[in-house]
C-alpha positions, 0 to 999 in steps of 0.5 A: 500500500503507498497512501497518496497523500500526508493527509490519507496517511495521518488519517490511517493513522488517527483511526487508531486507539489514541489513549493521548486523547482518551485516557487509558486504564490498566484494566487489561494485562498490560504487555509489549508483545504486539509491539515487539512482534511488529518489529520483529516483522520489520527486522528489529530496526531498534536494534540498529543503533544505540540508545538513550530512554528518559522518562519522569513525570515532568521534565522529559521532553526538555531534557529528550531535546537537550540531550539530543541537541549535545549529542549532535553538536558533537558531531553525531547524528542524532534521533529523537522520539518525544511526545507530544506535540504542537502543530503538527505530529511529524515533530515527534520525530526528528533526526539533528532536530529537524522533523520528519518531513511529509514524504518520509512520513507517507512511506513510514506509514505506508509500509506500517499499514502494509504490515498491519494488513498481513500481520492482523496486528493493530497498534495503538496511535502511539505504538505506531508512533513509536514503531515509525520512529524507530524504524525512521532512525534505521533508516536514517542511519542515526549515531544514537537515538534519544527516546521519550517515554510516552507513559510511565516506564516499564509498559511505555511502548518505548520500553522495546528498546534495550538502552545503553543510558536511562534517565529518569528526570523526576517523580510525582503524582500523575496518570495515577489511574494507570500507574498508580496513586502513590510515588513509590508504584509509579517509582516503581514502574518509571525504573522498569526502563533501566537495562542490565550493564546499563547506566541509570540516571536519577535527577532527583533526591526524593528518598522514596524514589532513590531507594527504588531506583538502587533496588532496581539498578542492583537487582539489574548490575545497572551502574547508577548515576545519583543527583548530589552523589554522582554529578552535583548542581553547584549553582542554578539561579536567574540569569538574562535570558533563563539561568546560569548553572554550575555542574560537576559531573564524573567528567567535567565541571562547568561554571556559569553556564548559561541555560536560555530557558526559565526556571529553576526546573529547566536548570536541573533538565539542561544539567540532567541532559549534560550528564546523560550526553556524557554518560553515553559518550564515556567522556566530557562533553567539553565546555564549547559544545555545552555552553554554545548549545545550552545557550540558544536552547529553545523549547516551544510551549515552554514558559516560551514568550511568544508576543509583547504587549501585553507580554504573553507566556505559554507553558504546558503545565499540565499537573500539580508538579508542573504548575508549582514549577510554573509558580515558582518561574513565573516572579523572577523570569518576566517582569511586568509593571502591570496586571497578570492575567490567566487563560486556563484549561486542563484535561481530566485525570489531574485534581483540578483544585490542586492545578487552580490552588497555586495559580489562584495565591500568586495573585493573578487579577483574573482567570480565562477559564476554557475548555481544550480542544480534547474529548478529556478536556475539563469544561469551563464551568469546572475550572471557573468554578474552582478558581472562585473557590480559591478566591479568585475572578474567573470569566468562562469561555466557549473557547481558547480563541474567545478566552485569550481575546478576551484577556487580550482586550482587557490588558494593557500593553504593561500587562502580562498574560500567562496560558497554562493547564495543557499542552493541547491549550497552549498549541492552540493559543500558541498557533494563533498568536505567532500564525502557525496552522494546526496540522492536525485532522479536524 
C-alpha cells in the first residue's frame, strides 16, 4: 500500500486507539508483545543503533531535546522520539532536530499499514508512533537515538528498546489511574526502563524514589548515576535570558553556564541532559559544545514568550508538579509593571483544585477559564468554578480563541498574560498568536 497523500496517511493513522486523547486504564494485562512482534516483522530496526530512554513525570521532553541537541553538536547524528506535540505530529520525530518531513512520513506509514494488513496486528496511535520512529532512525542511519517515554516506564511502548543510558528526570503524582496513586508504584514502574550493564540516571533526591531506583539498578548490575552523589548542581539561579548553572559531573565541571530557558526546573533538565550526553559518550562533553548549545536552547510551549504587549507566556503545565514549577518561574523570569492575567484549561485525570490552588495565591487579577480542544478536556464551568473557590475572578469561555481575546482586550500593553493547564491549550493559543496552522485532522 503507498497512501497518496500526508493527509490519507495521518488519517490511517488517527483511526487508531489514541489513549493521548482518551485516557487509558490498566484494566487489561498490560504487555509489549504486539509491539515487539511488529518489529520483529520489520527486522528489529531498534536494534540498529544505540540508545538513550528518559522518562519522569515532568521534565522529559526538555531534557529528550537537550540531550539530543549535545549529542549532535558533537558531531553525531542524532534521533529523537518525544511526545507530544504542537502543530503538527511529524515533530515527534526528528533526526539533528529537524522533523520528519511529509514524504518520509507517507512511506513510514505506508509500509506500517502494509504490515498491519498481513500481520492482523493493530497498534495503538502511539505504538505506531513509536514503531515509525524507530524504524525512521534505521533508516536514517542515526549515531544514537534519544527516546521519550510516552507513559510511565516499564509498559511505555518505548520500553522495546534495550538502552545503553536511562534517565529518569523526576517523580510525582500523575496518570495515577494507570500507574498508580502513590510515588513509590509509579517509582516503581518509571525504573522498569533501566537495562542490565546499563547506566541509570536519577535527577532527583526524593528518598522514596532513590531507594527504588538502587533496588532496581542492583537487582539489574545497572551502574547508577545519583543527583548530589554522582554529578552535583553547584549553582542554578536567574540569569538574562533563563539561568546560569554550575555542574560537576564524573567528567567535567562547568561554571556559569548559561541555560536560555526559565526556571529553576529547566536548570536541573539542561544539567540532567549534560550528564546523560556524557554518560553515553564515556567522556566530557567539553565546555564549547555545552555552553554554545545550552545557550540558544529553545523549547516551544515552554514558559516560551511568544508576543509583547501585553507580554504573553505559554507553558504546558499540565499537573500539580508542573504548575508549582510554573509558580515558582513565573516572579523572577518576566517582569511586568502591570496586571497578570490567566487563560486556563486542563484535561481530566489531574485534581483540578490542586492545578487552580497555586495559580489562584500568586495573585493573578483574573482567570480565562476554557475548555481544550480534547474529548478529556475539563469544561469551563469546572475550572471557573474552582478558581472562585480559591478566591479568585474567573470569566468562562466557549473557547481558547474567545478566552485569550478576551484577556487580550482587557490588558494593557504593561500587562502580562500567562496560558497554562495543557499542552493541547497552549498549541492552540500558541498557533494563533505567532500564525502557525494546526496540522492536525479536524
Amino acid at each position: 500500500m503507498r497512501f497518496n497523500s500526508y493527509v490519507e496517511a495521518l488519517t490511517w493513522l488517527e483511526s487508531h486507539v489514541d489513549f493521548e486523547r482518551v485516557a487509558p486504564n490498566r484494566q487489561a494485562v498490560p504487555t509489549l508483545q504486539p509491539i515487539v512482534d511488529t518489529l520483529g516483522l520489520l527486522a528489529d530496526p531498534q536494534l540498529d543503533y544505540p540508545t538513550i530512554h528518559i522518562t519522569g513525570t515532568n521534565g522529559k521532553g526538555t531534557t529528550t531535546t537537550l540531550t539530543s541537541a549535545l549529542l549532535s553538536a558533537t558531531g553525531l547524528r542524532v534521533g529523537s522520539f518525544t511526545s507530544p506535540d504542537l502543530h503538527a505530529v511529524n515533530e515527534r520525530i526528528a533526526v539533528n532536530g529537524e522533523p520528519i518531513d511529509d514524504d518520509d512520513f507517507i512511506g513510514l506509514f505506508s509500509r506500517l499499514a502494509d504490515v498491519e494488513s498481513v500481520s492482523g496486528i493493530a497498534l495503538t496511535r502511539f505504538e505506531l508512533l513509536t514503531v515509525a520512529a524507530l524504524l525512521h532512525f534505521s533508516d536514517e542511519g542515526v549515531d544514537v537515538a534519544v527516546v521519550e517515554v510516552g507513559m510511565g516506564g516499564t509498559w511505555d511502548s518505548t520500553n522495546v528498546i534495550d538502552s545503553d543510558v536511562a534517565v529518569l528526570t523526576n517523580v510525582d503524582l500523575d496518570h495515577t489511574a494507570v500507574l498508580g496513586g502513590t510515588i513509590s508504584a509509579i517509582a516503581n514502574d518509571k525504573v522498569g526502563i533501566f537495562r542490565t550493564e546499563g547506566v541509570a540516571i536519577v535527577a532527583t533526591t526524593n528518598a522514596i524514589v532513590v531507594e527504588i531506583a538502587q533496588r532496581r539498578a542492583t537487582e539489574l548490575g545497572a551502574t547508577l548515576w545519583l543527583l548530589d552523589d554522582s554529578f552535583v548542581i553547584e549553582r542554578n539561579e536567574l540569569a538574562v535570558g533563563g539561568r546560569a548553572i554550575t555542574l560537576r559531573t564524573p567528567y567535567e565541571h562547568y561554571a556559569d553556564v548559561l541555560v536560555s530557558l526559565h526556571g529553576i526546573h529547566q536548570g536541573v533538565n539542561a544539567a540532567t541532559a549534560i550528564v546523560a550526553a556524557e554518560a553515553f559518550l564515556g567522556r566530557a562533553l567539553g565546555v564549547e559544545v555545552v555552553g554554545s548549545t545550552l545557550a540558544k536552547a529553545r523549547m516551544p510551549g515552554r514558559m516560551e514568550l511568544i508576543s509583547r504587549r501585553p507580554m504573553i507566556v505559554v507553558d504546558g503545565a499540565h499537573n500539580p508538579a508542573g504548575i508549582r514549577a510554573l509558580v515558582a518561574t513565573l516572579d523572577g523570569a518576566f517582569h511586568v509593571q502591570g496586571q497578570r492575567r490567566c487563560v486556563l484549561g486542563m484535561l481530566a485525570g489531574r485534581d483540578v483544585d490542586d492545578m487552580v490552588s497555586p495559580l489562584v495565591a500568586l495573585g493573578f487579577t483574573e482567570f480565562h477559564c476554557c475548555a481544550p480542544l480534547s474529548p478529556r478536556a475539563v469544561s469551563a464551568s469546572q475550572v471557573a468554578e474552582a478558581v472562585r473557590r480559591h478566591g479568585g475572578v474567573a470569566y468562562e469561555h466557549p473557547s481558547a480563541t474567545a478566552a485569550l481575546s478576551h484577556a487580550r482586550e482587557r490588558s494593557t500593553d504593561e500587562d502580562l498574560i500567562v496560558v497554562a493547564g495543557s499542552l493541547y491549550l497552549v498549541a492552540e493559543v500558541r498557533g494563533e498568536v505567532i500564525h502557525v496552522a494546526s496540522r492536525h485532522l479536524g
